[in-house]
C-alpha positions as CSV (number, residue, x, y, z in Angstrom):
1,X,5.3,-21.8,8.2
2,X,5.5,-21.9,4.4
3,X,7.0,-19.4,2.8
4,X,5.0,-16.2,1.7
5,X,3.9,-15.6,-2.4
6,X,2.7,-12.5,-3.1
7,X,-0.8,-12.7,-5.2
8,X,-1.8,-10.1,-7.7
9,X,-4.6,-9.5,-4.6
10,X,-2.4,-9.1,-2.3
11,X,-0.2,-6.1,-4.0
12,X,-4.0,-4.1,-4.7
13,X,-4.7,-4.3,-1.1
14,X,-1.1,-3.1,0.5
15,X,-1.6,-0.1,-2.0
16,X,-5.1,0.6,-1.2
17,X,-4.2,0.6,2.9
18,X,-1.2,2.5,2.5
19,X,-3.0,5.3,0.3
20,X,-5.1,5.4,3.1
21,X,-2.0,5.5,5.6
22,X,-2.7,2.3,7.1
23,X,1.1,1.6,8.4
24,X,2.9,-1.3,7.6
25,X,2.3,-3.5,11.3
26,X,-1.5,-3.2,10.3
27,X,-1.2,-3.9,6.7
28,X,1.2,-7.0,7.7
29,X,-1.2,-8.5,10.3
30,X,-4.2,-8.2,7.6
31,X,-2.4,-10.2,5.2
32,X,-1.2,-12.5,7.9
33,X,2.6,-12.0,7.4
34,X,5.5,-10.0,9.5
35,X,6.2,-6.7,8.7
36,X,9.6,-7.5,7.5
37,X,7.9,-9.7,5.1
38,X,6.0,-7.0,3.8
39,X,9.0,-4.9,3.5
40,X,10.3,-7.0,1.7
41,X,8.1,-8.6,-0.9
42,X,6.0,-5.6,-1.2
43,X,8.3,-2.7,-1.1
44,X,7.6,-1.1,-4.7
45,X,3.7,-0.8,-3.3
46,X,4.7,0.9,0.4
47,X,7.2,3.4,-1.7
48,X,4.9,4.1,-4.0
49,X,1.5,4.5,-2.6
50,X,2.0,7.9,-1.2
51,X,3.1,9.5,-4.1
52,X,-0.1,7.9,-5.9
53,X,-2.5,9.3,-3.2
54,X,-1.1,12.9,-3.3
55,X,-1.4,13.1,-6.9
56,X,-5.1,11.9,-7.0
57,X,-5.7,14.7,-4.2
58,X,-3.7,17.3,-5.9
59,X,-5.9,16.4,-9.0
60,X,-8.6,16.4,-7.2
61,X,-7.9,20.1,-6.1
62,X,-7.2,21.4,-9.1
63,X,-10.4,20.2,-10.7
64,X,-12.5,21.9,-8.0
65,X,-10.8,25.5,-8.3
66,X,-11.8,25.4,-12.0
């Protein structure tokens, strides 16, 4: 099996599935790839998407008590 590259496509969609909580067995058998291979090229994204979908909630929130 050849080894995996991560496309610019491919880091968009592990972001917009774990927003969305998708967890990391489902995003890794979308893109085809082991979880541990996801972990590992793709880390940054997993870390990071929470924190990016509670901020756009939160923001969301605030915008609708004013």
């Amino acid at each position: 099996m050849p080894m995996h590259e991560p496309t610019e496509q491919d880091r968009k969609k592990v972001i917009s599935y774990a927003r969305l909580g998708i967890t990391h067995v489902e995003i890794a058998r979308v893109l085809q790839i082991d979880p541990k291979t996801l972990r590992l090229h793709y880390r940054d994204e997993l870390d990071t998407a929470h924190t990016i979908a509670n901020a756009a909630v939160g923001g969301e929130l605030y915008r609708a008590r004013e």
